[in-house]
C-alpha positions as CSV (number, residue, x, y, z in Angstrom):
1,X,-24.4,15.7,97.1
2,X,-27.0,17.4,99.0
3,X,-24.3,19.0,101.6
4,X,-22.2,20.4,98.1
5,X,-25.5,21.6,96.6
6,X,-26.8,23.8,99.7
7,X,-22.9,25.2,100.0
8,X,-23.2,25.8,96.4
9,X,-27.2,27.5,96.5
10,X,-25.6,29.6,99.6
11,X,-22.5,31.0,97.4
12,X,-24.3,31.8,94.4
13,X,-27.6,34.0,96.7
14,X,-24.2,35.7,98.0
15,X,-23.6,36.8,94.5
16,X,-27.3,37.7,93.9
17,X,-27.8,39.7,96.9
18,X,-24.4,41.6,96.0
19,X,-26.0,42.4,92.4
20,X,-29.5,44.0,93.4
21,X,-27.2,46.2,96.1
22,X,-24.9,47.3,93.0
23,X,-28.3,49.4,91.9
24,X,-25.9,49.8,88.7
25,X,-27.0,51.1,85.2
26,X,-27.9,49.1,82.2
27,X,-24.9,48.5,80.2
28,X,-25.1,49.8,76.5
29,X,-24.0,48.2,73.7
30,X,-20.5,50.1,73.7
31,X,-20.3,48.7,76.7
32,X,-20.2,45.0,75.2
33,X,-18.2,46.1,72.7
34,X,-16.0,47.4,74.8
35,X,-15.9,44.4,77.0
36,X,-15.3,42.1,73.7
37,X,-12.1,44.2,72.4
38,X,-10.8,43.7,76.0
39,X,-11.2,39.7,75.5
40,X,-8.9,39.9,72.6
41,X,-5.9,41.1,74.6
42,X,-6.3,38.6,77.6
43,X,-4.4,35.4,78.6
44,X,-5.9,32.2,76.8
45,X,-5.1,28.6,78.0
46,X,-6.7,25.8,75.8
47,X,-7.7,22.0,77.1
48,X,-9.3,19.4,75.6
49,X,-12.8,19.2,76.6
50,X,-14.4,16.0,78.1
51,X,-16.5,15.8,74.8
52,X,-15.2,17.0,71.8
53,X,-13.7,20.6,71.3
54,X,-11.3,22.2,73.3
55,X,-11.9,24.7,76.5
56,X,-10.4,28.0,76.8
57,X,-10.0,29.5,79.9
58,X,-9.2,33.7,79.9
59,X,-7.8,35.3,82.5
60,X,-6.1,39.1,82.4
61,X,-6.3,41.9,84.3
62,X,-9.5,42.4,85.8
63,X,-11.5,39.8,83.2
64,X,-12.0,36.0,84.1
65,X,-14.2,33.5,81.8
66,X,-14.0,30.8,79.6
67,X,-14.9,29.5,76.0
68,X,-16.0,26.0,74.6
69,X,-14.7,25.7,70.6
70,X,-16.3,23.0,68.7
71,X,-15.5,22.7,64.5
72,X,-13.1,26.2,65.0
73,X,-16.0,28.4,66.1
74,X,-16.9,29.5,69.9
75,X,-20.1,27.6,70.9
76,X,-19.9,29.5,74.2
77,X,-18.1,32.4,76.0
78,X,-18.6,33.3,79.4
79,X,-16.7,37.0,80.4
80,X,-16.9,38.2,83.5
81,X,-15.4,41.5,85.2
82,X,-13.9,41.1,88.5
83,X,-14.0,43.6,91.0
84,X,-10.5,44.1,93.1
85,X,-13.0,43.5,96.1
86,X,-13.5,39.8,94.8
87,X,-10.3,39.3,94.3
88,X,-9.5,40.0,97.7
89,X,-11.1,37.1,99.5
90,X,-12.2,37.7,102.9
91,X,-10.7,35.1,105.5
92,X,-14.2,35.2,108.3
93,X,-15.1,32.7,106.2
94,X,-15.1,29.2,104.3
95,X,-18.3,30.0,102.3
96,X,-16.7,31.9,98.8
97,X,-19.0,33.5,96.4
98,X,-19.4,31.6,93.0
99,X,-17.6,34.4,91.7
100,X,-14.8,33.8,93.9
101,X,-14.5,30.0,92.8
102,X,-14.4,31.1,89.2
103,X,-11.4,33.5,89.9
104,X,-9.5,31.2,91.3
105,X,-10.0,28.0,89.1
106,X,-7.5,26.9,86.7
């Protein structure tokens, strides 16, 4: 466990240190809305969950994320744009961003 968990710490202060050098703006709310309407166009695959309710993993063009649906309503949605940069995963090295490892789960 502790050699996963400082791989895992590493990958995700990869993914930090690539946010504060983004400097990008604050996203508006058209922005989410905009993000949302994309959602409803992408690929959806549904699995049973381990508890009860079914998982929903989304996947289409450059969006990746997933949903847990308990009682027919989303309990929780995770969206995520990917950049073509992440999906082009460099090969110097075995360490992949957590970003990365989302893209390529399914």
């Amino acid at each position: 466990m502790q050699k996963l968990l400082s791989k895992l710490v590493r990958s995700y202060a990869l993914d930090a240190i690539d946010a504060q050098q983004d400097n990008a703006p604050t996203p508006k709310i058209a922005d989410a809305s905009e993000l949302l309407q994309t959602v409803t166009k992408v690929e959806c695959k549904t699995f049973p969950a381990t508890g009860m309710g079914e998982d929903v993993r989304l996947t289409g063009g450059n969006i990746t994320g997933g949903a847990s649906i308990a009682n027919d309503r989303v309990v929780h949605l995770g969206v995520f744009l990917s950049s073509e940069e992440e999906q082009n995963v460099s090969s110097r090295t075995t360490l992949s961003r957590a970003s990365v490892r989302r893209m390529n789960r399914s």
